[in-house]
N, C-alpha and C positions, 0 to 999 in steps of 0.2 A: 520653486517651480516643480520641483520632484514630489516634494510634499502634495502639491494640488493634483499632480496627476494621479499620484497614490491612492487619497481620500477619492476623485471621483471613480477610480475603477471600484473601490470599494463599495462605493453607494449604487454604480449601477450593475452590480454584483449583487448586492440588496433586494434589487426593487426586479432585479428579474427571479427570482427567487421566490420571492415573496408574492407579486402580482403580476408576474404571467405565466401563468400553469403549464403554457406551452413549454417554457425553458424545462421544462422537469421532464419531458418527452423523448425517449431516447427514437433517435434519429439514425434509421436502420441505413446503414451501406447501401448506394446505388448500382443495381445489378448489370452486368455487361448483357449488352442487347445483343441477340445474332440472327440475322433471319437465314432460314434454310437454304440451303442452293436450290432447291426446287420452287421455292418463292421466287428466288431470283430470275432465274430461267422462264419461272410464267408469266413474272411482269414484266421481263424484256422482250418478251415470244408474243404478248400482247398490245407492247406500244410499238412493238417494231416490225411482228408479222415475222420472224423469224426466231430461232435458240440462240440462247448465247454464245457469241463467238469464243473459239477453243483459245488458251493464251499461245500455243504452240504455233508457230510461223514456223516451218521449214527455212534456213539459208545453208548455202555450199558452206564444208567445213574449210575453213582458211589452214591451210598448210602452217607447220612449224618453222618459224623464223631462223636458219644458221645464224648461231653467235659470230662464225667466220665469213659473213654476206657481209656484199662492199656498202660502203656509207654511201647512200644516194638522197636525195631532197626529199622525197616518199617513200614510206614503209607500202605502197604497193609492191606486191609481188607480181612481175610478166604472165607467171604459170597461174597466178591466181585469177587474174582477170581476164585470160583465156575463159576460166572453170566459170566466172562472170557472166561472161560472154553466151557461153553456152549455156547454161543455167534457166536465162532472162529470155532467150533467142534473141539477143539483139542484134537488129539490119545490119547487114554485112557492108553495108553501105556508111553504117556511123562510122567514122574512126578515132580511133584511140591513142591518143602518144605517152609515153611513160615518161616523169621529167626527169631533167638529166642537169649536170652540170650545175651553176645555180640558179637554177630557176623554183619559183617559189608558184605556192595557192595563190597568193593577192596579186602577183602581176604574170598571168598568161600571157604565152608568146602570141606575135600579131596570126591572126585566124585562125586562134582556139580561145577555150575557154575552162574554164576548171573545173572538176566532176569532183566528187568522192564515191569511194567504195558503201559508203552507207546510206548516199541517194538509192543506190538500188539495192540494197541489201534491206536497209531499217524502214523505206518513204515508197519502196517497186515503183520508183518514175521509170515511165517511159520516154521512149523516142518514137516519132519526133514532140519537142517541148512543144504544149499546147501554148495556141495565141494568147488563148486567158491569163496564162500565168506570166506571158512574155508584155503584157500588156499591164498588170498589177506591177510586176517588175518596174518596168520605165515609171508606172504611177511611182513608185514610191523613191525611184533614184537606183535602184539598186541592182547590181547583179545576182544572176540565182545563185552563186557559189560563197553569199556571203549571207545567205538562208541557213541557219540551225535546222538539224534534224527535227525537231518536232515544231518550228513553223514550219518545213514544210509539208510536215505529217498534215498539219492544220490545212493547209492551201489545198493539198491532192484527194483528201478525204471530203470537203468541201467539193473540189469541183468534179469526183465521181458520184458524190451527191446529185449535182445538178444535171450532170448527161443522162442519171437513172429516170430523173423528172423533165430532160427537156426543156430546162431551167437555163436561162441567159443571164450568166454573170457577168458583171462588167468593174473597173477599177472602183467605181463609186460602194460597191456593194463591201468588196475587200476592205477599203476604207471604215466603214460602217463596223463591221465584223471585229478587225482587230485594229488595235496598236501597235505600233512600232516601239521596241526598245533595243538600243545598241550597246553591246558589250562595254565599250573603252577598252578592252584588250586588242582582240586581234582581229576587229574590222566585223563582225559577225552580230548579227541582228534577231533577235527573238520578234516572233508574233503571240503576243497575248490578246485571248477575248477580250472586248470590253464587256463591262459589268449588264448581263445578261440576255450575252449575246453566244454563248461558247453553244459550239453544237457538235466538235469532232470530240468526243470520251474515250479515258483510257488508251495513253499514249505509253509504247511500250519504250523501255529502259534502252539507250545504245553506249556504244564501247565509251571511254570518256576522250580516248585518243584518235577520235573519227577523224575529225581535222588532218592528221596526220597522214592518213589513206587518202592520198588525192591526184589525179590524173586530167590530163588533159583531151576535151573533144573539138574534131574541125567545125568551125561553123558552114555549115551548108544548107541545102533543106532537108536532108537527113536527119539533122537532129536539129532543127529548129523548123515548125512549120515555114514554109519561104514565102509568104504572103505577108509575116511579120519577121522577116528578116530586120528590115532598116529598122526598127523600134527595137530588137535586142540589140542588152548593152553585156559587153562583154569587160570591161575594165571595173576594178572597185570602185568605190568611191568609199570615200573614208570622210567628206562633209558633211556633217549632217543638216540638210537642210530644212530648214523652215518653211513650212507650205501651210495655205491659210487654208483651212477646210474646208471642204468642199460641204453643201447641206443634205442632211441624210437624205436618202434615196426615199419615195413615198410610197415602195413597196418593200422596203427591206425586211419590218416585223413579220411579212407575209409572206418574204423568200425563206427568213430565218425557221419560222412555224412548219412549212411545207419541209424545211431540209430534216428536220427533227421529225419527221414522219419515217423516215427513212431508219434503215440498223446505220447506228452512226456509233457501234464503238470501232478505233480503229484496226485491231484484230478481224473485224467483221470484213475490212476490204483488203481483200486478199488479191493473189494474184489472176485468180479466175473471175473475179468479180469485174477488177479492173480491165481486164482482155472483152467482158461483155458489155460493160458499159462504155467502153472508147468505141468495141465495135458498132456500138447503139449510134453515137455520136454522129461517127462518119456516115454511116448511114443514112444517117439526116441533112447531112452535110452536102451532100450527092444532091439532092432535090432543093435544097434553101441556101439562101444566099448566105456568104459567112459571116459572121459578127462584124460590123463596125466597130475598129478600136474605140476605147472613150477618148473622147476630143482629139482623134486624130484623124485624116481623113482618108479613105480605103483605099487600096492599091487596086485601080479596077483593070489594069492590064493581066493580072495573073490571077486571074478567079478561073480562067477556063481552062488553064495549066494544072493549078491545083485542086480543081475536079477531075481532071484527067487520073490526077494522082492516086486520090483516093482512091476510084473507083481500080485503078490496078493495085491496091493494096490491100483491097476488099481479103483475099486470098491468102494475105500475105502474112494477116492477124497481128497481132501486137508482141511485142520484144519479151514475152516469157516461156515457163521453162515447156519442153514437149509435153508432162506428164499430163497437163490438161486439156489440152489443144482438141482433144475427143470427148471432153466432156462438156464442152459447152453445146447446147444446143444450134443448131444453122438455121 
């Protein structure tokens, strides 16, 4: 057997040699490609109508840890999520409990729910949580505190997309967009694009111990629109359930196209983006009626409550920090 494979490298050793000139061709090194940063910048300033976004995100520097701090259920710090607080401007109205004792992420005490430190730090969600998101949630089973930082970088980049366009999305569309994948570790769920469908680019790097930074909020209508109160879910779920798909939406390629119109890397949504586009939102909100959940049917007693609302929060602007509050145009 050795012998045969020997004779035929040798013959086709031979015969490339001999009768194909090519072989005799030396075959120069492939050169590393680089295009300029000014390339860059002009083809993102041209599909997107803006510069490329800077990689620099401002966040509050998190104090240094005492090696002699007591053991508690979260590496939150009290002093730090003051500096949080302030930061983001969040409603004096959300509140916040630090856990204590043993209380864990996957099971909040009855009327809270679980935050982390890097929903507003790495993903700037606000309060209160939109219905979109409260609505994709229950589609998919799940509570938001069992969303990885970069699905929900994916969900909030997406639906500041649509409030820029006035775009109604619904659970059907989330579907469409991404996959669900669950860890098997500790209850925590990625969203990947399906296969060309991705539209949020360039998702920046967060701590690996995020998990670990996590606190609890009241459910109220503070931090959860209150028109979809009853559809958030506040407990994990750790089944994963089997659901038969629903059929793509028949304008999805055309939401997908219109959102890629837009600067969709996510450095590009910043905090002033998002304070103009939510303001965009509500403002619409004021004059049209609110989204019908998908397949659930509307709470029509508290539509004239929660236009009351808006309209006294017009003033109130969204949960971040002062330095830009003057720079958004009114």
């Amino acid at each position: 057997m050795s012998s045969r494979k020997g004779s035929s490298k040798r013959n086709s050793s031979l015969h490339l040699s001999s009768g194909d000139s090519c072989a005799n061709e030396v075959i120069a090194p492939k050169e590393d490609f680089e295009v300029e940063e000014e390339a860059k910048d002009a083809y993102y300033k041209a599909l997107c109508g803006s510069p490329l976004p800077s990689q620099d995100i401002p966040i509050p520097k998190r104090p240094v840890r005492s090696p002699n701090a007591p053991l508690t259920p979260s590496m939150v710090s009290p002093d730090y999520l003051t500096t949080l607080r302030d930061f983001y401007q969040i409603p004096s109205g959300v509140v916040f409990r630090i856990p204590s004792g043993n209380e864990s992420a996957k099971n909040p005490p009855e009327g809270f729910f679980t935050w982390y430190e890097a929903f507003l730090v790495y993903c700037r969600m606000w309060f209160p949580i939109p219905g979109t998101i409260v609505c994709a949630l229950r589609h998919f089973g799940l509570s938001i505190s069992q969303l990885r930082v970069p699905a929900l970088q994916h969900w909030l980049g997406v639906l500041i997309l649509s409030y820029e366009l006035g775009m109604d999305l619904n659970p059907g569309d989330f579907e469409g967009f991404w996959f669900t994948s669950g860890t098997g570790i500790d209850g925590s769920y990625r969203m990947a694009p399906k296969k060309g469908m991705a539209i949020i680019q360039g998702h920046t790097s967060h701590h690996k111990a995020w998990f670990e930074r996590f606190f609890f909020v009241r459910i109220d209508g503070e931090s959860v629109v209150e028109s979809y109160l009853h559809l958030f879910r506040r407990e994990w779920n750790f089944t994963r359930v089997k659901r038969i798909l629903p059929p793509t939406p028949a304008d999805l390629f055309a939401k997908r196209d219109l959102l890629r119109s837009r600067p969709f890397f996510w450095n590009s949504v910043t905090v002033e983006r998002i304070r103009s586009a939510v303001e965009l939102h509500r403002s619409r909100a004021v004059s049209q009626p609110l989204d019908v959940p998908y397949g659930v049917e509307p709470v029509i007693d508290v539509l004239p409550a929660q236009r009351q609302r808006i309209r006294s929060r017009k003033g109130k602007g969204v949960g971040f920090s002062k330095d830009f509050r003057t720079s958004i145009p009114s």
